[in-house]
MIDRENMI-50223 format. One line per field, with one value per residue (C-alpha): residue number from 1; residue in one letter; chain; y, x, z. Coordinates in steps of 0.5 Angstrom, whole numbers. Layout:
% residues N
nr (NUM  ...)
rest (A  ...)
kette (A  ...)
v (Y  ...)
u (X  ...)
w (Z  ...)
% end
This chain:
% residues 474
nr (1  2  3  4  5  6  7  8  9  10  11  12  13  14  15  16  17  18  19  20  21  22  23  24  25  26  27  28  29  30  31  32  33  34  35  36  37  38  39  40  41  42  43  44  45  46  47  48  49  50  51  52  53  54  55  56  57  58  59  60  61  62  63  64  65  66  67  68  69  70  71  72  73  74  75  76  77  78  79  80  81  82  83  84  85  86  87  88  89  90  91  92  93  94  95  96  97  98  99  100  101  102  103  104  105  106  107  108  109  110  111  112  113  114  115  116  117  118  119  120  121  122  123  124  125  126  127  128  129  130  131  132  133  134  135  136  137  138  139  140  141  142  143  144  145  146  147  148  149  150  151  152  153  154  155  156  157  158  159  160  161  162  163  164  165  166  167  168  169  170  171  172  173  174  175  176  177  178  179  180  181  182  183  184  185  186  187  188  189  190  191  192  193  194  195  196  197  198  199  200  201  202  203  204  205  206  207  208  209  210  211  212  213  214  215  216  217  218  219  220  221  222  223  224  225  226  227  228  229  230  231  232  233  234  235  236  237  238  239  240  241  242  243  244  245  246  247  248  249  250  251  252  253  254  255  256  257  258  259  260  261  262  263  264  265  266  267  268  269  270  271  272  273  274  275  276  277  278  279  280  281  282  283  284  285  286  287  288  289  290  291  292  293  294  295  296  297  298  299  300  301  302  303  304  305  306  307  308  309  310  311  312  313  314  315  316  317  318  319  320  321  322  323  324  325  326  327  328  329  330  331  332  333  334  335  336  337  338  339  340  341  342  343  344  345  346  347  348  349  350  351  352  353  354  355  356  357  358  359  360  361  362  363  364  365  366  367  368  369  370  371  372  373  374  375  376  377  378  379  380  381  382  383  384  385  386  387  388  389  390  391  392  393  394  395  396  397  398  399  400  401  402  403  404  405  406  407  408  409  410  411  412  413  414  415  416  417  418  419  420  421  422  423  424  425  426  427  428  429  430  431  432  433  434  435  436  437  438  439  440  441  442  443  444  445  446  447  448  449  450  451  452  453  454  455  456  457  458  459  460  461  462  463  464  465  466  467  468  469  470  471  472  473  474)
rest (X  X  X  X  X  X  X  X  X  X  X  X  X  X  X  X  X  X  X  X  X  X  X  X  X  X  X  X  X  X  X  X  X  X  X  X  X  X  X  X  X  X  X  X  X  X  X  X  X  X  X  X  X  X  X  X  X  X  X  X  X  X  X  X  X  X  X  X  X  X  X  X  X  X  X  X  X  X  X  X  X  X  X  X  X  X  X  X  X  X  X  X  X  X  X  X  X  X  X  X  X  X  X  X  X  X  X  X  X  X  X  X  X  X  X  X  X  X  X  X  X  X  X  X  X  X  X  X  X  X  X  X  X  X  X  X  X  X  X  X  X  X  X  X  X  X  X  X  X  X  X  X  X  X  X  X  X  X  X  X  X  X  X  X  X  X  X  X  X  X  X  X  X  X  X  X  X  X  X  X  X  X  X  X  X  X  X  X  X  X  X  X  X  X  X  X  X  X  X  X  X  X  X  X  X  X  X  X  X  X  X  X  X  X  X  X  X  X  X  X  X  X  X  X  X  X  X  X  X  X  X  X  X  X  X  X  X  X  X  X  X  X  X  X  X  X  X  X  X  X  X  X  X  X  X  X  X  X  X  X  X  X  X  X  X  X  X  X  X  X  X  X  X  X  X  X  X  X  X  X  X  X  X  X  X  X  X  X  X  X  X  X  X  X  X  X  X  X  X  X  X  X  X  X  X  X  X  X  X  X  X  X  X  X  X  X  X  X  X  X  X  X  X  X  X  X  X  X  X  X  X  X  X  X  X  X  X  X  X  X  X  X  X  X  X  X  X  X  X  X  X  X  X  X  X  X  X  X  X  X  X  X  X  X  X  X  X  X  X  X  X  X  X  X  X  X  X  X  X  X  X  X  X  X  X  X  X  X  X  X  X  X  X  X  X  X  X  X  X  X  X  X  X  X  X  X  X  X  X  X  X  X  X  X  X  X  X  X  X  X  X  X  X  X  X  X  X  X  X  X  X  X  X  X  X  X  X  X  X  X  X  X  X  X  X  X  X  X  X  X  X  X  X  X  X  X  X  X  X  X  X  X  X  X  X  X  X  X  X  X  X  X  X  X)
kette (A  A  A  A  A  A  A  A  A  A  A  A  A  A  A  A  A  A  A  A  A  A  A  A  A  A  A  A  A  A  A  A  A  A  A  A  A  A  A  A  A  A  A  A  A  A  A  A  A  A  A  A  A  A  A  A  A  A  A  A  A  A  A  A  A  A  A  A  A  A  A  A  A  A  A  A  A  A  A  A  A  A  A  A  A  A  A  A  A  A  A  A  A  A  A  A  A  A  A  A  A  A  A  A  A  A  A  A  A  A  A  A  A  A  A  A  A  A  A  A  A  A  A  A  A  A  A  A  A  A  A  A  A  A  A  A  A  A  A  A  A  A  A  A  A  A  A  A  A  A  A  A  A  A  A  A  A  A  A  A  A  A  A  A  A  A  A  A  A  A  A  A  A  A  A  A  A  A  A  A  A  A  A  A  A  A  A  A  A  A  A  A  A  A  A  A  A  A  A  A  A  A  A  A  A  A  A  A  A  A  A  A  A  A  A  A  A  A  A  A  A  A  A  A  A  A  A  A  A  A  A  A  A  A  A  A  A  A  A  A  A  A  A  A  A  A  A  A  A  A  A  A  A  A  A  A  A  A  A  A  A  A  A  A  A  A  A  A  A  A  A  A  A  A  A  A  A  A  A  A  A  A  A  A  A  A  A  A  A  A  A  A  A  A  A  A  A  A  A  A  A  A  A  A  A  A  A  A  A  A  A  A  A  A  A  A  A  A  A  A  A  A  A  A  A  A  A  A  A  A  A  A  A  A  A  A  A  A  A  A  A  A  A  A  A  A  A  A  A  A  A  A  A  A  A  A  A  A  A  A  A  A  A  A  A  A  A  A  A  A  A  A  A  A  A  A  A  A  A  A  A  A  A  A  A  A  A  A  A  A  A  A  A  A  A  A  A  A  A  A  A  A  A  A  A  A  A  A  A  A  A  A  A  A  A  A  A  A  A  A  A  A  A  A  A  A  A  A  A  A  A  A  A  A  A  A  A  A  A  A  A  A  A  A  A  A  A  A  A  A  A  A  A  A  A  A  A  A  A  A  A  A  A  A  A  A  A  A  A  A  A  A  A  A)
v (226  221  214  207  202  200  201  194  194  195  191  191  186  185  182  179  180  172  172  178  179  184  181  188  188  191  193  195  197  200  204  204  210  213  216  222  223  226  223  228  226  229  230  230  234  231  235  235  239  234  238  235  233  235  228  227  225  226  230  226  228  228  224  228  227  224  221  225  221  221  219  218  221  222  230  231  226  227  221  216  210  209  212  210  214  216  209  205  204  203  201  201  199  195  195  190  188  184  182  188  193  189  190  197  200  197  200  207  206  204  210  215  212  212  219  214  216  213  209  214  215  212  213  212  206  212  216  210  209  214  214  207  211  217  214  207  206  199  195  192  198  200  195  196  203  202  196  200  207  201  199  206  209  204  206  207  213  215  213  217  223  218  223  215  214  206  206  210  206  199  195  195  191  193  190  193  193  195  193  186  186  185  184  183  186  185  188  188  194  194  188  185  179  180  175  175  175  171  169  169  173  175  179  182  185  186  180  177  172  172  163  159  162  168  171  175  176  181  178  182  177  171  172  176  170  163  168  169  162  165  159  158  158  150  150  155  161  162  169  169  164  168  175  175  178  172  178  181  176  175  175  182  181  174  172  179  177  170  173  177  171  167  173  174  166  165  171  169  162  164  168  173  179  185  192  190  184  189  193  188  185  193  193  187  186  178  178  172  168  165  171  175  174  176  182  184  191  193  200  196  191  185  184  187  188  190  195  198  202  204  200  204  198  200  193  197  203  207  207  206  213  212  205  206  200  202  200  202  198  203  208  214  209  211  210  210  213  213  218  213  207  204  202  208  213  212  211  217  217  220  220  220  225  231  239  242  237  240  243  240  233  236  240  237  241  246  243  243  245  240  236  233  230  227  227  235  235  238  235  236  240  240  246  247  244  239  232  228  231  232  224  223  227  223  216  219  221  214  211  216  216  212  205  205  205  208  204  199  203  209  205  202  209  211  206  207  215  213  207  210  215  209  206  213  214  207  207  214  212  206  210  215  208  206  212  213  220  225  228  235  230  225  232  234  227  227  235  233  227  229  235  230  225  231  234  227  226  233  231  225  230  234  228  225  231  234  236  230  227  226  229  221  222  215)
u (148  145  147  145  147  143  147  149  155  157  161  161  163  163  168  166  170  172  175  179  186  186  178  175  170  172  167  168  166  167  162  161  158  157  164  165  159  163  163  165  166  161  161  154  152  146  139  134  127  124  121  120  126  126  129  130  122  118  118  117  118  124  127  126  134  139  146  152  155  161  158  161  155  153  154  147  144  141  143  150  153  156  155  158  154  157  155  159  153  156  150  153  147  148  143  138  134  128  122  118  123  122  115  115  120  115  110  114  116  108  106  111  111  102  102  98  99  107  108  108  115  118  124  131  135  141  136  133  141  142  135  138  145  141  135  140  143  145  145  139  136  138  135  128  128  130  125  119  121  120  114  111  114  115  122  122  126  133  137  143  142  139  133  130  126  126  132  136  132  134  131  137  141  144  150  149  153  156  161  159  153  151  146  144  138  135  128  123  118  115  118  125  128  134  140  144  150  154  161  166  165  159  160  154  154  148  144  140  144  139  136  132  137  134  133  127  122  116  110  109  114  112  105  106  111  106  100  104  107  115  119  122  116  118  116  121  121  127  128  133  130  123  125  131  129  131  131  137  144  147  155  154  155  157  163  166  161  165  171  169  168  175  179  176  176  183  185  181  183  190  192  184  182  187  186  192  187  180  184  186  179  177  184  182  182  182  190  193  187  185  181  188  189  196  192  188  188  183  183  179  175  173  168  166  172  171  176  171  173  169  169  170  165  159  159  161  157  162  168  169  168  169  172  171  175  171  172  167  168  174  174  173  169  173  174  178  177  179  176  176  179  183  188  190  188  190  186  185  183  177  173  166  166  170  169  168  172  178  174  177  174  167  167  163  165  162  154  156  148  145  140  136  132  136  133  134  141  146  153  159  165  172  174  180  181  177  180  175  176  184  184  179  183  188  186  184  191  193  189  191  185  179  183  187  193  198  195  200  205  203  199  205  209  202  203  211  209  202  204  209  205  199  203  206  198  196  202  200  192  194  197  191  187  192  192  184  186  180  177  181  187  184  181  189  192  185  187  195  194  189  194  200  195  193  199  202  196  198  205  203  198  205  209  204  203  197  198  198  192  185  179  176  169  167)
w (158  154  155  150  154  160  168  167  173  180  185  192  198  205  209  216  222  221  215  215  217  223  225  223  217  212  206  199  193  185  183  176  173  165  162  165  170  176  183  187  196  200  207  210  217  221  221  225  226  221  214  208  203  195  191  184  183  189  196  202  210  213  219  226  226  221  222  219  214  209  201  194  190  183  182  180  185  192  194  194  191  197  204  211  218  224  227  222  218  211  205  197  191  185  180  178  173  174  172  175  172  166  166  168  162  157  160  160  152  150  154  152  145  144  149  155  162  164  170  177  178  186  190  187  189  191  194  198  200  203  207  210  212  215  218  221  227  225  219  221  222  216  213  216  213  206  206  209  205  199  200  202  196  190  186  179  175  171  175  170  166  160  157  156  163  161  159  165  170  174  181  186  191  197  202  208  215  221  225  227  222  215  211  203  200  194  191  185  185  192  194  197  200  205  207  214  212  219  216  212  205  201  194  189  183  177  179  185  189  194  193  198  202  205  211  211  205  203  204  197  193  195  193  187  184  186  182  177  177  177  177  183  187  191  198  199  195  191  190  185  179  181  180  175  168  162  159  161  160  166  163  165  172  173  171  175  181  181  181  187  191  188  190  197  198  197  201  206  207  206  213  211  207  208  205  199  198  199  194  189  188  186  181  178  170  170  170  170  168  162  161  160  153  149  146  152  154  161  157  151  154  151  157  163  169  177  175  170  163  157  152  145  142  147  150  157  159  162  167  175  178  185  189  196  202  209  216  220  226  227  233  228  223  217  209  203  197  190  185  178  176  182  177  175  182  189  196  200  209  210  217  217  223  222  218  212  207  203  197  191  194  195  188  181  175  171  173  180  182  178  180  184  177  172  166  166  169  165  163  167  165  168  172  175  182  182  186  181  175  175  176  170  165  169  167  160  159  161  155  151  146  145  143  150  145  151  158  158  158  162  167  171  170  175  180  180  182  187  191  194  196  197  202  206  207  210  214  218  218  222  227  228  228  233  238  237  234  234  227  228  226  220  217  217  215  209  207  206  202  198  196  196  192  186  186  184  179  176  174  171  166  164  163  159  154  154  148  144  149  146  150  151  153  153)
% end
C-alpha cells in the first residue's frame, strides 16, 4: 500500500482522576492510519521463559516475563497504536516530527538515490509501545522502558506499508498512564524528554508540547541541542522550540490539539470529564465553531479533525482506524473500542483479561499474516466476518463515493441505529464494573455486543445499497 503523504495524525489524552466525573482516570485515543489499513483488536497472552523477538527490522531478546494486554494494531504490525496491560498500564503514540528525523530522511533519500549505505534501521514507535505495556507494571515503569529501549536501540524505519522509508518514517510521543498516574513522553532519535502529568487534563497530538516544563530529559538532548545551538537552549532547556522540525507546518496538528485541550477544559470545569465528553472529543469535526462552514462536510475535509477522514484533495493522509476510551483504574481495567471512525462506529466493552477474543475482532483481511516488515507487507483485502472491515465498507457506504456526497444524510440515519445500542452497552458495563464481575462475564458482554454491533452495521450496508456504493479506498 503506498502512501504520498506523510503520517501527519493521531490524537490521545489523558483525563486525571481530579477532572474526571466519576474520579477514575480516563484516557483516550484515535488512531489515524492510511485509508483502508485494517486495525483489528488483539488480546495478547503473558510470555515467559525469555528468547528473542522478530520486529519489523531488528531481532531483540525478550523479557523473562511479560504482561497480557488488549491492543489495537496495525494488521501487519508487532506492535500497537494503542495498548492497556493487566496492571491498568494504558500507552497510545503520535507521530512526531523532529529535527533528527529530518535529518535522517534526507540521509535515506541521498542514500537510496546515490546507492550509499542507509541510515541503521531501530525500533518502531509501535513496537517500542508495546514493549512499555508488556514489560511496565506502572506508567512510570512503562516509561523506564520505552526510554531505555530507546536509547539502546535508536528508532527509525516505516512506520506503514509506504515502499518510501523516508517517507514512511516518524519520531514518537507517548501518553502513558495508569490508574493514579501519567506521563508524556517525547523523542527525538535516541533522545526523549518526559512530562508528569499531576492534575487535571493533558492532550497530544503530532507536535512536541513538552517546554521548559519537563520532568525529566535525556542527557543526550540537552547536550546535542546547546552543541548544535537549537534554539530553545536558556538556562532551561525548552524541548519543544529545541526539537520541532521548521520543516514540518504544525496546522496539521495544532489546531485539533487545541481543540482536544478546549473540549476537555470545558468538560472538566463544568461537572468533569465523562465517557460521552471522552467520546465527543474523539467524534469531533469542529461542529458549531467558526470552522463549520455553510459547505463543510467531515466526509470531505477541508483540513484535518479528531475524528479523521480522507480527503479526496490528499490534504488528510487517510481515516481513523481505531477509537479507544480506557479505564484502567477498574477492577477488571478495561476499554472501549471503536473499529474506524467514531462518527459513524460504536464502542464496544472489552476487558484486558479474559479468553480468546470473538474471532471476527481478531481477524484482518485477506493479509492477515502479513508482516512484521512493512515495506513487504501485502495489501489488505475484505473478507467476510471481519469486525473491522464490515465498519470500513460501513463508513465508505456512509460516504457514498470519494466526495462524501451521502455523509450528511446517511451519517445521522448511523447514529439513529447505533446509539441506542451505545447506550444498552454502557449501561451493562457499568453493572459488571459495579458488581466487579470476573473476565468469564465481560467476555460474554464484549461477544454479544459485538454480535449486536456487527449485525446493526450489516443493516445499515443493505439499506444503503451496496450496489450503487463505490469501493472508496482513500
Amino acid at each position: 500500500m503506498a502512501t504520498s503523504s506523510p503520517s501527519w495524525s493521531c490524537d490521545s489524552f489523558v483525563v486525571m482522576p481530579d477532572a474526571a466525573a466519576t474520579g477514575r482516570l480516563l484516557f483516550g485515543k484515535n488512531s489515524d492510519r492510511p485509508a483502508r489499513e485494517c486495525q483489528p483488536l488483539r488480546r495478547v497472552a503473558a510470555r515467559s521463559g525469555g528468547g528473542t523477538l522478530q520486529l519489523a527490522y531488528l531481532r531483540i531478546p525478550d523479557a523473562d516475563l511479560t504482561y497480557d494486554h488488549v491492543a489495537s494494531s496495525p494488521y501487519w504490525c508487532w506492535g500497537h497504536e494503542i495498548a492497556m496491560n493487566s496492571r491498568g498500564v494504558v500507552i497510545g503514540n503520535e507521530a512526531l516530527f523532529t529535527r533528527d528525523l529530518a535529518a535522517t530522511a534526507a540521509a535515506d533519500r541521498r542514500a537510496v538515490s546515490g546507492g550509499a549505505e542507509r541510515p541503521v534501521p531501530g525500533l518502531l514507535g509501535m513496537e517500542l509501545l508495546r514493549l512499555g505495556v508488556e514489560r511496565g507494571g506502572t506508567a512510570a515503569e512503562a516509561v523506564e522502558v520505552i526510554t531505555g529501549m530507546l536509547e539502546r536501540y535508536g528508532q527509525w524505519g516505516a512506520g506503514t506499508t509506504d515502499r518510501d522509508r523516508a517517507s514512511a518514517a516518524y519520531d514518537n510521543a507517548y501518553a502513558i498512564a495508569d490508574s493514579q498516574d501519567a506521563y508524556v513522553l517525547e523523542t527525538t532519535g535516541r533522545d526523549w524528554a518526559v512530562r508528569r502529568v499531576q492534575s487535571g487534563t493533558a492532550a497530544i497530538s503530532n507536535e512536541p508540547t513538552i517546554r521548559t516544563d519537563w520532568t525529566g530529559v535525556s542527557s543526550g538532548l540537552e547536550n546535542r541541542a546547546r552543541s548544535n545551538r537549537w534554539p530553545g537552549t536558556g538556562s532551561r532547556l525548552d524541548v519543544a522550540e529545541a526539537i520541532t522540525d521548521p520543516g514540518t507546518p504544525l496546522q496539521v496538528s495544532h489546531i485539533r490539539l487545541q481543540r482536544s485541550r478546549q473540549l476537555l477544559d470545558s468538560a472538566a470545569t463544568t461537572g468533569g470529564v465523562d465517557w460521552a465528553a471522552a467520546r465527543g472529543v474523539l467524534s469531533d469535526h469542529y461542529e458549531q465553531t467558526f470552522l463549520s462552514g455553510p459547505a463543510f462536510n467531515a466526509a470531505r475535509p477541508d483540513f484535518l479533525t479528531l475524528c479523521m477522514h480522507a480527503s479526496p484533495a490528499g490534504f488528510t493522509w487517510g481515516n481513523t482506524a481505531a477509537s479507544v476510551i480506557a479505564v484502567p483504574g477498574a477492577r477488571q481495567p478495561y476499554w472501549w473500542w471503536a473499529a474506524t471512525t467514531p462518527c459513524t462506529s460504536i464502542y464496544l466493552p472489552v476487558a484486558v483479561v479474559g479468553s480468546r477474543l470473538p474471532a471476527g475482532l481478531e481477524h484482518a483481511g485477506t493479509a492477515a499474516d502479513a508482516g512484521p516488515d512493512p515495506e513487504s507487507a501485502a495489501l489488505d483485502e475484505p473478507v467476510p466476518g471481519s469486525y473491522w472491515w464490515t465498519f470500513q465498507l460501513l463508513l465508505e457506504a456512509v460516504c457514498g463515493d470519494h466526495d462524501g456526497v451521502c455523509y450528511a444524510d446517511r451519517q445521522p440515519r448511523v447514529r439513529r441505529a447505533f446509539d441506542p445500542l451505545q447506550a444498552e452497552f454502557l449501561a451493562a458495563a457499568d453493572d459488571l464494573d459495579r458488581a466487579g464481575a470476573g473476565a468469564p462475564a465481560w467476555d460474554g458482554l464484549t461477544r454479544e455486543c459485538a454480535e449486536a454491533a456487527q449485525h446493526a452495521a450489516q443493516q445499515l450496508l443493505a439499506e444503503f445499497s451496496p450496489g450503487s456504493v463505490p469501493s472508496v479506498r482513500g
